[in-house]
ZALUM-748024 format. One record per residue (C-alpha): residue in three letters; x, y, z. Coordinates in pm, 1 decimal, always signed. Example, Ala and Ser with C-alpha at 12.3 -4.5 7.8 and 13.67 -1.06 7.14 Angstrom:
<atoms>
res,u,v,w
ALA,+1230.0,-450.0,+780.0
SER,+1367.0,-106.0,+714.0
</atoms>
This chain:
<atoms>
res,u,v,w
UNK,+0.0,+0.0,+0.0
UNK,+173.3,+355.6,-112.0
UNK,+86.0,+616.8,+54.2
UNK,-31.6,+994.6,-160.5
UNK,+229.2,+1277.9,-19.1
UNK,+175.5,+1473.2,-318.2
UNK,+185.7,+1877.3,-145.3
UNK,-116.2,+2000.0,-71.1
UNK,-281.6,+2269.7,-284.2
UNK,-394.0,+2622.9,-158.2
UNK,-663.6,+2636.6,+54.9
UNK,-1000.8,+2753.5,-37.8
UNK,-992.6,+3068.8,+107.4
UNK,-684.8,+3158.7,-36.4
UNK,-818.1,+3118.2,-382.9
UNK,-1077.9,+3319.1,-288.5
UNK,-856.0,+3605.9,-186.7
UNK,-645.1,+3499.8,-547.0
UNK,-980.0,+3510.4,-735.0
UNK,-1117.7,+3855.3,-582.3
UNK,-755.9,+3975.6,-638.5
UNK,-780.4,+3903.7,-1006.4
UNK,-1082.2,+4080.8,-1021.3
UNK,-1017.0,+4323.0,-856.2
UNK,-716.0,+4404.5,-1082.4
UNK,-945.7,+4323.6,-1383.6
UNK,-1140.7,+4589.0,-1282.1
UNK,-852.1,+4827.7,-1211.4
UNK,-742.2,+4802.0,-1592.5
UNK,-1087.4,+4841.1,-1730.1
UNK,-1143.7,+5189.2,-1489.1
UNK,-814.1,+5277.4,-1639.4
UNK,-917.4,+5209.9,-1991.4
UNK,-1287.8,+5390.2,-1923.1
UNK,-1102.7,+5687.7,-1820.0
UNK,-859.9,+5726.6,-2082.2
UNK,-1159.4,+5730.4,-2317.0
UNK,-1327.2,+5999.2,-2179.5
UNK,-973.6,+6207.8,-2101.0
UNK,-983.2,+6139.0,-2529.2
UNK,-1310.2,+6234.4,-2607.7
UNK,-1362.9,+6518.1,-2391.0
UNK,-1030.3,+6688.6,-2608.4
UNK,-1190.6,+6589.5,-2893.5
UNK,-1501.0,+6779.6,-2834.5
UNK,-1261.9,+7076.5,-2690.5
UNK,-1069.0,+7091.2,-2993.4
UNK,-1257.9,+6961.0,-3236.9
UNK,-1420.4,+7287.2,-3348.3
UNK,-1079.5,+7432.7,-3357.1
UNK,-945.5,+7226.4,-3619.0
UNK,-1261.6,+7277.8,-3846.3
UNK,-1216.7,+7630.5,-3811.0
UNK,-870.3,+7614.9,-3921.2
UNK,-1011.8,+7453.0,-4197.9
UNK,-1239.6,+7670.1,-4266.3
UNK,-987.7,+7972.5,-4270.8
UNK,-925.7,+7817.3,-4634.4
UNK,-1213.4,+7619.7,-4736.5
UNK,-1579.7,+7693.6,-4814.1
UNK,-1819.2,+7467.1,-4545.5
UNK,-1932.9,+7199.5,-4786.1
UNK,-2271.6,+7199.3,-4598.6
UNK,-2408.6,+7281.2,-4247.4
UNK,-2624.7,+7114.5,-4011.4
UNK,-2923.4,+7345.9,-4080.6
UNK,-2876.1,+7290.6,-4442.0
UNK,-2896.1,+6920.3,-4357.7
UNK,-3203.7,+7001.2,-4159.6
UNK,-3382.1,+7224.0,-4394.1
UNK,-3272.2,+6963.6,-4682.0
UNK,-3441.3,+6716.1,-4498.0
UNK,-3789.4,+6910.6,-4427.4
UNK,-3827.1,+6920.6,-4859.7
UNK,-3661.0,+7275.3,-4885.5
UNK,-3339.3,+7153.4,-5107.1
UNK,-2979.1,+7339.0,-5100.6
UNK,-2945.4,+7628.0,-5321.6
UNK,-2593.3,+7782.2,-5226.2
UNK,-2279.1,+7978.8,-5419.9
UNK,-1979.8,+8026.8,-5256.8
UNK,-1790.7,+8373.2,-5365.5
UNK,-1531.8,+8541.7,-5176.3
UNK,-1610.4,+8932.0,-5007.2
UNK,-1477.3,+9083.0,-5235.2
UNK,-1759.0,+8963.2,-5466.7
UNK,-2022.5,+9069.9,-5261.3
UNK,-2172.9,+9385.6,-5260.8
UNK,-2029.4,+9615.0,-4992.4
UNK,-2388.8,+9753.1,-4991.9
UNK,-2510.1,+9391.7,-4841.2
UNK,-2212.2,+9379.2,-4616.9
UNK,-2264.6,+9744.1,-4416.2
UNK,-2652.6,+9602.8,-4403.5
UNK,-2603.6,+9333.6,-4219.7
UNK,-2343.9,+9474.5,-4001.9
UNK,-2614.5,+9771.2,-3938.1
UNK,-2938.7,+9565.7,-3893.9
UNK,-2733.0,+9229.9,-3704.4
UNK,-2414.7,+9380.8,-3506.8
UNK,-2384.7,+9741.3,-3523.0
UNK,-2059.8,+9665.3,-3281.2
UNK,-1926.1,+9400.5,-3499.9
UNK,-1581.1,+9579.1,-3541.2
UNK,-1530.0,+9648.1,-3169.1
UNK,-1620.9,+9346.0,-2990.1
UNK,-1451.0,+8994.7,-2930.9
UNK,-1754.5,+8811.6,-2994.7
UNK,-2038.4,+8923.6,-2744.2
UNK,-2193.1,+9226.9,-2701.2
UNK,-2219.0,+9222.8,-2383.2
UNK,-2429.9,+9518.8,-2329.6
UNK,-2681.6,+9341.2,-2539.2
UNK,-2668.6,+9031.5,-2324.1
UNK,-2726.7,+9255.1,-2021.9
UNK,-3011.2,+9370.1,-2149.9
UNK,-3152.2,+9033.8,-2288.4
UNK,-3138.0,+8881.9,-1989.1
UNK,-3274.0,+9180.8,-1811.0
UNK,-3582.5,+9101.1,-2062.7
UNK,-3582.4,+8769.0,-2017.9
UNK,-3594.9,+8843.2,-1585.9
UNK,-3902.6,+9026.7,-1655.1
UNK,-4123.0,+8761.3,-1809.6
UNK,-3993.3,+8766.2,-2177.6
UNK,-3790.9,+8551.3,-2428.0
UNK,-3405.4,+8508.3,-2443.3
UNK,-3377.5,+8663.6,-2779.9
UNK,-3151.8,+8938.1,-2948.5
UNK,-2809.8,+8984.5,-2844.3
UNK,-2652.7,+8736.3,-3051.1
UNK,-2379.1,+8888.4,-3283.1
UNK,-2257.5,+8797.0,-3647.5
UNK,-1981.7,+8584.4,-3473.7
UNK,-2217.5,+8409.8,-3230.5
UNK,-2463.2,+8361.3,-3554.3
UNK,-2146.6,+8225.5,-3797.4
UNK,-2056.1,+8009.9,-3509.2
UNK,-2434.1,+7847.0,-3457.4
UNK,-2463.1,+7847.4,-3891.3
UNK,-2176.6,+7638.5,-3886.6
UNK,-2170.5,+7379.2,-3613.8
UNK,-2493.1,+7388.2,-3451.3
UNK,-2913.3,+7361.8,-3483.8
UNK,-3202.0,+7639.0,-3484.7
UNK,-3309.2,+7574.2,-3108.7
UNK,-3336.1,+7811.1,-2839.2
UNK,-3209.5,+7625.9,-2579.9
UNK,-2948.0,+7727.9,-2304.0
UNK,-2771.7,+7387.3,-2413.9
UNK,-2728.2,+7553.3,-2781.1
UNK,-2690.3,+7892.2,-2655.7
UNK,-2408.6,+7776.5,-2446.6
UNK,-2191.4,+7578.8,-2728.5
UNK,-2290.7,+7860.0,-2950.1
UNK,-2070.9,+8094.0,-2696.0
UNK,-1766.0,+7826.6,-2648.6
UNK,-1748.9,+7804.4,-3056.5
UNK,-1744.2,+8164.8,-3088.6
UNK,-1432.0,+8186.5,-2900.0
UNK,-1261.5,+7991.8,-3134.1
UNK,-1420.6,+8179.1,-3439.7
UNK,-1278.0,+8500.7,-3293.4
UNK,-951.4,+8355.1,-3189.7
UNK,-855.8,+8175.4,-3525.1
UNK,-1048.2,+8414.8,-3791.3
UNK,-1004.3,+8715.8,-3890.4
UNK,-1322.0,+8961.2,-3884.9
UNK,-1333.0,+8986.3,-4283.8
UNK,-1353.1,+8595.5,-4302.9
UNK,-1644.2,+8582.1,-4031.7
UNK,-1798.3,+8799.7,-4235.7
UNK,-1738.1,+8589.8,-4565.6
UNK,-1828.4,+8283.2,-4383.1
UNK,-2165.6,+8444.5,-4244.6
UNK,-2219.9,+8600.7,-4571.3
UNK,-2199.5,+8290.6,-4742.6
UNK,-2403.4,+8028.3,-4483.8
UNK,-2688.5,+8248.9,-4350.3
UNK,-3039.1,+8154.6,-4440.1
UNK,-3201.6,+8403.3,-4656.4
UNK,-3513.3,+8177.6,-4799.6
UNK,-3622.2,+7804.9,-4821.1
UNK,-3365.7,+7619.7,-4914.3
UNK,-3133.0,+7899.1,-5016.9
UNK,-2853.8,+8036.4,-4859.7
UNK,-2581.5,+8256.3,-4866.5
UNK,-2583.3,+8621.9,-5102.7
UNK,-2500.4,+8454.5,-5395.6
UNK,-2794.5,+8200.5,-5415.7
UNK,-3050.7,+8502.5,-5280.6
UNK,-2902.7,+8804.2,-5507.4
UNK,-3003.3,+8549.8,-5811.2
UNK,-3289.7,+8404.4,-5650.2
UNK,-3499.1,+8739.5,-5592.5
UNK,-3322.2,+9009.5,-5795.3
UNK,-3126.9,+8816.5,-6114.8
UNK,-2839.0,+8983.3,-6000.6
UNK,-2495.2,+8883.1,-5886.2
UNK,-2428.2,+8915.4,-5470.2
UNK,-2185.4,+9217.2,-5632.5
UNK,-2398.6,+9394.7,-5802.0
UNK,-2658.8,+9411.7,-5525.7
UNK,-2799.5,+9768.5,-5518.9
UNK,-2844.7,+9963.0,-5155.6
UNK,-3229.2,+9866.8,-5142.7
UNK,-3202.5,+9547.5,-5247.9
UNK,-2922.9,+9425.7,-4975.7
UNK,-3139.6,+9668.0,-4716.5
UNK,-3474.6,+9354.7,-4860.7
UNK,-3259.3,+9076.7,-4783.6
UNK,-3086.8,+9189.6,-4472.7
UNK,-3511.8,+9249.9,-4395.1
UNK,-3558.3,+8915.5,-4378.4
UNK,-3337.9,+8731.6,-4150.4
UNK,-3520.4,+8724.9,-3854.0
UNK,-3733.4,+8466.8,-4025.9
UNK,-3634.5,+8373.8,-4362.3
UNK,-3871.0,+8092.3,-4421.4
UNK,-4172.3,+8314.3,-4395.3
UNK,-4043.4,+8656.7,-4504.2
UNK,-3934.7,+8766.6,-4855.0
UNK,-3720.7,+9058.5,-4974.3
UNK,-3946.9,+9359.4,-5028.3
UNK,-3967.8,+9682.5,-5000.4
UNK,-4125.6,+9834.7,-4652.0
UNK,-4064.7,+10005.2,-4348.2
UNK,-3784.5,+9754.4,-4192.3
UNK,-3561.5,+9742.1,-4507.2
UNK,-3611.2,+10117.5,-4543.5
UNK,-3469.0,+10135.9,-4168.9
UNK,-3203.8,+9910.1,-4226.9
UNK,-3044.9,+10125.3,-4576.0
UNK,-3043.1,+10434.3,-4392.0
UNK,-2875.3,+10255.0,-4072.0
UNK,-2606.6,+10092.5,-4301.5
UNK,-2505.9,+10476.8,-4435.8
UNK,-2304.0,+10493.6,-4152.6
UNK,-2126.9,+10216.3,-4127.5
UNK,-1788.9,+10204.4,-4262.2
UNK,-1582.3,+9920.1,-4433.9
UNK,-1194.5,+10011.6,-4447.0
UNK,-1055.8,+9944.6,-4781.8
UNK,-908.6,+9607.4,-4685.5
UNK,-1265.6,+9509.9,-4637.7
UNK,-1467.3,+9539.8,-4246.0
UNK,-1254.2,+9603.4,-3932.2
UNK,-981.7,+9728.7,-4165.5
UNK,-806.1,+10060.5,-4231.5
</atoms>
């Protein structure tokens, strides 16, 4: 008869304590991984708009999202890209008059405007006006038509980067060439054919005062003549483009 003196094996609760160990370390690597994922995707969403605004300090926007929205709704994409220089400096002083009057002297907020819209909007109204050519390039090219402090709020982060990387002329080509001026068409270009048969350069006073008229809600208004646009061409009189284009001597 032989006897078994083969060692004896770990005890039970010591491969316990091995398996909870092993998990334990398991779990470790997996936090680790989880968090390196976020760090990765939160700097992506930091600098993400960054590096399509570089881009697009040389490139035309191929589309944006309301485009993609409006394009979706039936309304079609009806868009010409030209540079400033092709567009009438009557349109430009319009829009600066009737959208940012402070466009040259501000960093991207008018912050006398937001005072008051949020003094309006602690008295029982809406959270509207305020919101400058750079805030409105910034929400034309990155962002969706809602009114929510969600928007509103990456609407203000991508602005910084607008007025950090571009220069005020190329906001102003950018916005010139994006913004919503009727169903489905966009940009001076497109509208300056669309209602007048007329180049975006050849764009008389009163006719870039119409269009200008009809921003605040392009899908329902059209460019004609009335009280608002008549407003707006006397307003844009006074406003000044240096001969190296807005913001310049």
């Amino acid at each position: 008869m032989t006897q078994d003196i083969r060692p004896e094996g770990p005890s039970g609760d010591r491969l316990r304590e091995e398996a909870a160990e092993r998990r334990k370390e398991a779990a470790r690597r997996i936090a680790g991984q989880g968090g390196l994922a976020v760090a990765r995707a939160v700097l992506i969403v930091f600098f993400l708009p960054a590096f399509v605004i570089l881009l697009y300090a040389v490139v035309p926007p191929p589309a944006t999202p309301l485009m993609i929205i409006r394009a979706a709704d039936g309304h079609g994409i009806s868009k010409d890209w030209v540079p400033l220089t092709q567009i009438s400096p009557h349109l430009q002083r319009a829009v600066i008059a009737a959208e940012d009057a402070k466009f040259c002297l501000h960093g991207g907020f008018d912050w006398a405007a937001v005072d008051s819209a949020l003094t309006r909007r602690r008295e029982g109204g809406r959270l509207v006006g305020a919101s400058t050519i750079s805030m409105q390039t910034a929400k034309n090219l990155f962002l969706w038509p809602a009114r929510t402090y969600f928007r509103k709020s990456g609407e203000a982060y991508i602005t910084v980067w607008l007025e950090t990387i571009l220069s005020k002329r190329r906001i102003l080509e950018l916005y010139l060439n994006i913004v919503e001026l009727g169903p489905g068409i966009y940009g001076a270009e497109a509208a300056a054919r669309h209602y007048f048969n007329v180049s975006a350069a050849d764009l008389s006073p009163s006719q870039a005062a119409q269009l200008v008229a009809v921003l605040p809600s392009p899908l329902r208004w059209t460019p004609t003549p009335g009280a608002r646009s008549r407003t707006i061409e006397v307003r844009a009189r006074s406003v000044t483009l240096g001969q190296n284009g807005p913001c310049a001597g």
